[in-house]
N, C-alpha and C positions, 0 to 999 in steps of 0.2 A: 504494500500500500504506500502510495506516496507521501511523503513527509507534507505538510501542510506549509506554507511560506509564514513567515512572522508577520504581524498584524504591524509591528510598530521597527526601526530598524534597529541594528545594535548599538548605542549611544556614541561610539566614538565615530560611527558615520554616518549619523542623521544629520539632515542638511540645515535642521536647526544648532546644530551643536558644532557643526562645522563652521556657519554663520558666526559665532560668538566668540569660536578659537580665532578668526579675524581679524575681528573688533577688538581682542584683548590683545593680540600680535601688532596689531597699526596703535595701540595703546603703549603698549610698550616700547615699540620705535619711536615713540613720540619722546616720553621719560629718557629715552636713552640717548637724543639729540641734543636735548635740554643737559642732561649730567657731564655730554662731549662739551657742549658748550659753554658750560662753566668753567673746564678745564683748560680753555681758550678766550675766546674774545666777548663771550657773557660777564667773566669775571669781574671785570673791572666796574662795570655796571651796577653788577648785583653788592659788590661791598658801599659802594658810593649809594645806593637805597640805603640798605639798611643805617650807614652812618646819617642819613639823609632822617630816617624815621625818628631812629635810636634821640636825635639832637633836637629835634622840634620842639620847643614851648607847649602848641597845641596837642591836635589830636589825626592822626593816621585819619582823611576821608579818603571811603574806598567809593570809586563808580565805575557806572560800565550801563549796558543797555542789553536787550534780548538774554541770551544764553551766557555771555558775560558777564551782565547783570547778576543771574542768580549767582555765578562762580564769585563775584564781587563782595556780593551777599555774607558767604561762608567765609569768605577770606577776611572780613572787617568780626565778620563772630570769632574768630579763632584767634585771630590779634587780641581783641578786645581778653580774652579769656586767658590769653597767656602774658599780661602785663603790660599792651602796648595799647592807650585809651583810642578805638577807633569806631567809629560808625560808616555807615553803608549810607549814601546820597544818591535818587535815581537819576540819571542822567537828564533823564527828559521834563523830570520834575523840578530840576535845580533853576530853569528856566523860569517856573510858575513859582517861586517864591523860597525854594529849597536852599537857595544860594545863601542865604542871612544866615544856615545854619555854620556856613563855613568862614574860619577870620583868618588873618594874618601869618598867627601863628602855627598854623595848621602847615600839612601837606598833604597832598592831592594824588591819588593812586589811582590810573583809569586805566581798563583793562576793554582794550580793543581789538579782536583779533587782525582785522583791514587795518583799522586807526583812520577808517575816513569816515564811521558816521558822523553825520551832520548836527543830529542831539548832543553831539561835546565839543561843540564849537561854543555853545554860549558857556559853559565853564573854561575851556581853555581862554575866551578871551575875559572873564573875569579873575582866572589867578593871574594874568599878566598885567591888569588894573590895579589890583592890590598885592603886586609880585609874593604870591603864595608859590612856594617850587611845585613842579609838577612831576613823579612819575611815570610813566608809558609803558603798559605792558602790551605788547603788541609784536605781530611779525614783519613789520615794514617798515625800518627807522626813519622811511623818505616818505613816511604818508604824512597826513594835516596833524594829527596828536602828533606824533614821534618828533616832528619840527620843532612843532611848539614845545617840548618837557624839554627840560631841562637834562633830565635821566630818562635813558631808555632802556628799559627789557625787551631784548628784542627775540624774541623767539624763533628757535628753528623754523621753517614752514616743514610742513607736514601732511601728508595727505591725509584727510577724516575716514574715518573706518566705515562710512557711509557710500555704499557703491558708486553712486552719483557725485558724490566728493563736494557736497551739497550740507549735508544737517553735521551741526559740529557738535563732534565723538572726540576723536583726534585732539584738537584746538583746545575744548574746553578741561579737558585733562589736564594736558598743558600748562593750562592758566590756573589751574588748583593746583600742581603741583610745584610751580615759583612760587605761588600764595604760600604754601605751607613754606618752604622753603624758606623764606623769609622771615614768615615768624617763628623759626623754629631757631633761624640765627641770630635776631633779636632776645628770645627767651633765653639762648645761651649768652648772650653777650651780657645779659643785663644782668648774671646768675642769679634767675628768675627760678624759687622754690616749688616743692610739692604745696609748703603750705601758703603759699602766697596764692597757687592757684586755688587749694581748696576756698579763699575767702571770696574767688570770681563764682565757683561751681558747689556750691552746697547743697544739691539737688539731685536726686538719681542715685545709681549705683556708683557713678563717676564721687560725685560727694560722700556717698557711705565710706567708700573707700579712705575719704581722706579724712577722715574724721579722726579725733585721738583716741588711744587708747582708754586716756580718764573718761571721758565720755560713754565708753561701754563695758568697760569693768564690773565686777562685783568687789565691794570694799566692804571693811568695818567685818561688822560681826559675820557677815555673809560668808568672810573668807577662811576656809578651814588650818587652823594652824594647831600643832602640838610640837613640843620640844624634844630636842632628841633626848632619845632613854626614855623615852614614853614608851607602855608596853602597848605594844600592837592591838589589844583587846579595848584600848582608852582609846586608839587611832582610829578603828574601824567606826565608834560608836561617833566621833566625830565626823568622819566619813559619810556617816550616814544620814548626819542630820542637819550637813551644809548640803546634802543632793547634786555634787558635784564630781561624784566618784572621784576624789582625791582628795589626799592632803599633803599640806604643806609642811615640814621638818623646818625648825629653826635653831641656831645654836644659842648659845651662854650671851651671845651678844645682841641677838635679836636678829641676823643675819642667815639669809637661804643657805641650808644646809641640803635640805635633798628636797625629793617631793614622793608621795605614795601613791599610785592610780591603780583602777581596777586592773590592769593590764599587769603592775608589781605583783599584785596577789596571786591571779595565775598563772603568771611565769614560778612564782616561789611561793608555792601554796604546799604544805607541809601539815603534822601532825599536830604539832605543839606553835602552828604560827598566832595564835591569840598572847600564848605566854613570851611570845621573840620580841625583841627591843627592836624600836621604828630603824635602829640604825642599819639591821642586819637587812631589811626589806626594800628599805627606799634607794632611790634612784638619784646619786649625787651630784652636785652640779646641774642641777635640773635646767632646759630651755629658761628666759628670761627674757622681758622686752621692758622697756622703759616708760612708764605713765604719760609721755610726753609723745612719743614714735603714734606712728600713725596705724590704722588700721590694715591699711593695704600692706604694711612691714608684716605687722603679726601672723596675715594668712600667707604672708612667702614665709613665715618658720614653720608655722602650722602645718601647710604642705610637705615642705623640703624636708622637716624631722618626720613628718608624718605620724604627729600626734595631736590630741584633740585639747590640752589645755595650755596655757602659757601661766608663769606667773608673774606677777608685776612687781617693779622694781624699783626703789626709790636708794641709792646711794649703798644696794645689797641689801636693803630691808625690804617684806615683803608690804606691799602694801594694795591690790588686786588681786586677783584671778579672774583671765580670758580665757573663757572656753566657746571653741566652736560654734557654738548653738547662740551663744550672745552678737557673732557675726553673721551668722546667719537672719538671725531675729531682725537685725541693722542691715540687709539685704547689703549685705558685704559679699558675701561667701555662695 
């Protein structure tokens, strides 16, 4: 009997899946003109931006128009978010009364693939009125923007991953990846923090993340501690009635001495372990994070030890316990 044909093809040669490996290939030829070209004649450009941003009184306005626009859009949120104060002005808008939002001290980021539409003409001839520098990101240093900026990014050309060579694929990549680019050497330049960004992004997973550790701790009485030479049958009883399958070992000083979790007891579970001293059981030198470290620190130990609690640390005293389930609760984890 004859085998029946496949209703659907086999993925790596369906002419949708073929379609897409194109798009990401004209994608990446694109990223990869741009990276030659910084190693080249972009260079000089791209440092004179960023000193150009970095130095401004004001505030990074980004414009652009169509599919640039949106790229604009994202490029003035990620600035804005990584230390550098910027908003987003429509081009076409700046016209109708948008222009008052932009002064002196400011500079001017316009992202044109041509660099001839006609809607940034009236911002170009207003930063040259009140000599605001101009930026140009664009692929034609000889169009009407790239004239007029003072700084040009001049982009590879590229063919768009658009059969017709028509809807911009290609281009608009491009121009998001010198955005990022940008701000990404800015946030280094400025040595711009985790927590400096946490005060932009305190929202989402992105903010869970950067939250501190005091913030999601269990402190005080919540925190299970008994001292060494404690007999094991005094440990468990406190074990049992912090609910966080462990405790803490302290010494003569007040200082982390080990820690005991469910995981101690069944690795060295024995006849006589109620009557054994916490010392024989616990686990010394226990993981440790510091009341001040962020969240996103604690689940790279959490993972990397691949264990479920931390405990907090103030000058080697204990002064928290982070377990798992407390970052997860903070949609950390």
């Amino acid at each position: 009997m004859p085998k029946s044909k496949p209703l659907i093809e086999p993925p790596a040669r369906h002419t949708d899946v073929q379609s897409a490996l194109r798009t990401l290939e004209a994608g990446s030829n694109g990223i990869a003109a741009i990276a030659a070209a910084l190693q080249g004649p972009l260079a000089p450009a791209f440092v004179s931006a960023v000193e150009l941003i970095r130095k401004a009184k004001g505030r990074a306005i980004i414009t652009g128009l169509g599919k640039s626009g949106h790229v604009a859009r994202k490029f003035a949120a990620t600035l804005a978010s990584t230390g550098t104060p910027a908003f987003f002005v429509h081009a076409a808008e700046a016209g109708h009364g948008d222009l008052g939002m932009i002064t002196a001290d400011d500079v001017i980021i316009a992202l044109s693939w041509s660099g001839e539409q006609p809607e940034l003409k009236t911002l170009i001839n207003y930063a040259k009125r009140f000599t605001i520098p101009m930026i140009a990101v664009t692929s034609n240093a000889q169009s009407s923007l790239g004239s007029a900026a003072g700084t040009v990014l001049e982009l590879p050309k590229a063919r768009e991953a658009c059969p017709h060579n028509l809807a911009p694929t290609t281009s608009t990549l491009m121009q998001a990846a010198i955005g990022d680019a940008l701000a990404i050497a800015l946030l280094e330049s400025r040595g711009f923090t985790a927590l400096e960004f946490a005060n932009f992004h305190p929202g989402g997973k992105l903010g869970a993340m950067l939250k501190h550790i005091s913030d999601l701790m269990r402190s005080g009485d919540a925190v299970p501690l008994k001292p060494v030479g404690t007999v094991m049958s005094d440990a468990l009883v406190e074990m049992s009635a912090k609910g966080l399958g462990c405790v803490v070992i302290v010494d003569s000083s007040g200082h982390v001495a080990g820690i005991i979790t469910d995981g101690d007891l069944r690795r060295k579970m024995r006849p006589d372990l109620q009557t054994a001293s916490v010392d024989e059981i616990m686990t010394a030198s226990p993981k440790t994070v510091r009341s001040d470290a962020l969240a996103s620190e604690a689940l790279e130990i959490l993972n990397s030890a691949q264990i479920t609690t931390l405990v907090v640390t103030d000058a080697g005293k204990p002064v928290g316990i982070l377990h798992m389930h407390d970052l997860l609760r903070a949609g950390v984890a």
